[in-house]
C-alpha positions in Angstrom: 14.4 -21.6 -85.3 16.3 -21.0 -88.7 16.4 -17.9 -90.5 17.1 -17.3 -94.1 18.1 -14.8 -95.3 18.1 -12.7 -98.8 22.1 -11.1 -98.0 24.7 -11.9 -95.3 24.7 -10.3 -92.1 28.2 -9.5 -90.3 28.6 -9.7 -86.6 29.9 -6.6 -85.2 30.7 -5.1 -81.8 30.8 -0.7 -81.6 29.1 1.6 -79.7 26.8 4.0 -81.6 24.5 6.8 -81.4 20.7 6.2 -81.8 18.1 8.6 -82.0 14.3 7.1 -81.5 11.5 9.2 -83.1 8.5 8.9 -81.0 5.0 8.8 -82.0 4.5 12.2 -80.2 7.0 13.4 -82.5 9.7 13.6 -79.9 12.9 12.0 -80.1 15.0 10.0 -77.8 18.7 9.9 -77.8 20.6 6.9 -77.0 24.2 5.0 -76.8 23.3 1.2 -78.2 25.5 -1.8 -79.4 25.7 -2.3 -83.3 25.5 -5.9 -83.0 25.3 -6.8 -86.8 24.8 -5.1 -90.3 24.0 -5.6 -93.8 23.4 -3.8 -96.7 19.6 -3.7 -96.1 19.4 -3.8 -91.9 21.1 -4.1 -89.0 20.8 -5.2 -85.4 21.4 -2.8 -82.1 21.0 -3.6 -78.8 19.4 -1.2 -76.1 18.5 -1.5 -72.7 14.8 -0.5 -73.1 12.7 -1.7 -75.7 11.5 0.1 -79.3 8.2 -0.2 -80.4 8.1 -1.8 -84.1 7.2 0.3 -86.4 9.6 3.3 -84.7 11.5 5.3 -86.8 15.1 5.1 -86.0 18.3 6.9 -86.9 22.2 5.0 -86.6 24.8 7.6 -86.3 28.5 6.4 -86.9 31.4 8.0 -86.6 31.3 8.5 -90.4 27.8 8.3 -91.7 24.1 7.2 -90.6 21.4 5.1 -91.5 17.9 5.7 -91.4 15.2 2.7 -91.0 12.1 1.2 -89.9 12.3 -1.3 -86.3 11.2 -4.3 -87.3 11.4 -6.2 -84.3 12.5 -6.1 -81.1 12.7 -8.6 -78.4 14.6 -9.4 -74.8 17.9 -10.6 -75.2 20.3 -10.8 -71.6 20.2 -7.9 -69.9 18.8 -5.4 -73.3 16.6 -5.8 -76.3 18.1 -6.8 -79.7 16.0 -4.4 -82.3 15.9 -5.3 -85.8 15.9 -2.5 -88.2 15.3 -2.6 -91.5 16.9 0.4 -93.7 15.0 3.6 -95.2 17.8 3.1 -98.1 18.2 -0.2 -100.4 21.7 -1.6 -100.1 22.5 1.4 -97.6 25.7 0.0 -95.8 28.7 -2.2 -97.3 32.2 -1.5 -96.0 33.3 1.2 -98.2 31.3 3.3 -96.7 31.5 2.6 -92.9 33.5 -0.4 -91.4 32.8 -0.7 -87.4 36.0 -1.1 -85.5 35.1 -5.0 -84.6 33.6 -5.9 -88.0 34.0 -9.9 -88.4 33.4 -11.2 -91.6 31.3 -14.4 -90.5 27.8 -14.6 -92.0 25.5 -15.3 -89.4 21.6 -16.7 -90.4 21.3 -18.5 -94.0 22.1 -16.4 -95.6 22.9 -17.5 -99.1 20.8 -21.1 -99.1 17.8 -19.5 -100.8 20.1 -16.9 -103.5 20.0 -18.0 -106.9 23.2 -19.6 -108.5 25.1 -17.7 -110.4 26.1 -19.2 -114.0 29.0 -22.0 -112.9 29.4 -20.8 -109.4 28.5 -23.1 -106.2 26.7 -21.8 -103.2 28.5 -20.3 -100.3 27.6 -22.2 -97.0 26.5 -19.4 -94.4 28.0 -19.8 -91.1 25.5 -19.8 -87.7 26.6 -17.5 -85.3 28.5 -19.8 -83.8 30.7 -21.0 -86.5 29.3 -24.1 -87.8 27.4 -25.0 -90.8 23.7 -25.5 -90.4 
């Protein structure tokens, strides 16, 4: 299936803290991967799954990010949950840069983006490298 998408999204491998707000109004802390981030979401994986709609808090070691899960599905051995942020344009690197931050696009990122005046199209990189 191909995604496109409005803004890049960078691969990424740390460790971070998460902190689940139930609907009973309690809240569960966690340890999850950051698997990838942009400026408007990002991508954690847990070993138990989220309900969508969840609110969700990513603590860094130098900031956090509040959002919205958006999705959440099985992925080997955890669930990859797609959150959405509280925050427009909430993360870019200034701010926080995770340890293992690769700077490879992964969805479509750019295909649908309009042109700027003279300037070509990036080509997004899959996750795997290539050109789709």
């Amino acid at each position: 299936m191909t995604q496109k998408r409005s803004e890049p999204r960078y691969m990424c491998a740390e460790l971070v803290n998460i902190l689940i707000y139930h609907e009973d109004r309690s809240v569960e802390e966690t340890i999850a991967n950051l698997e990838d981030i942009s400026p408007s979401g990002a991508c954690v994986q847990l070993e138990e799954a989220v309900r969508i709609g969840a609110d969700i808090e990513i603590l860094c070691a130098t900031c956090s990010f509040k959002g919205k899960v958006r999705n959440c599905r099985y992925a080997e051995g955890g669930y990859d949950v797609g959150v959405a942020f509280d925050t427009p344009r909430a993360w870019d690197a200034s701010r926080y840069e995770p340890a293992h931050l690769l700077p490879i696009e992964t969805g479509l990122a750019y295909l649908d983006a309009p042109e700027a005046a003279g300037e070509e199209k990036p080509l997004a990189m899959g996750a795997g490298g290539s050109t789709e």
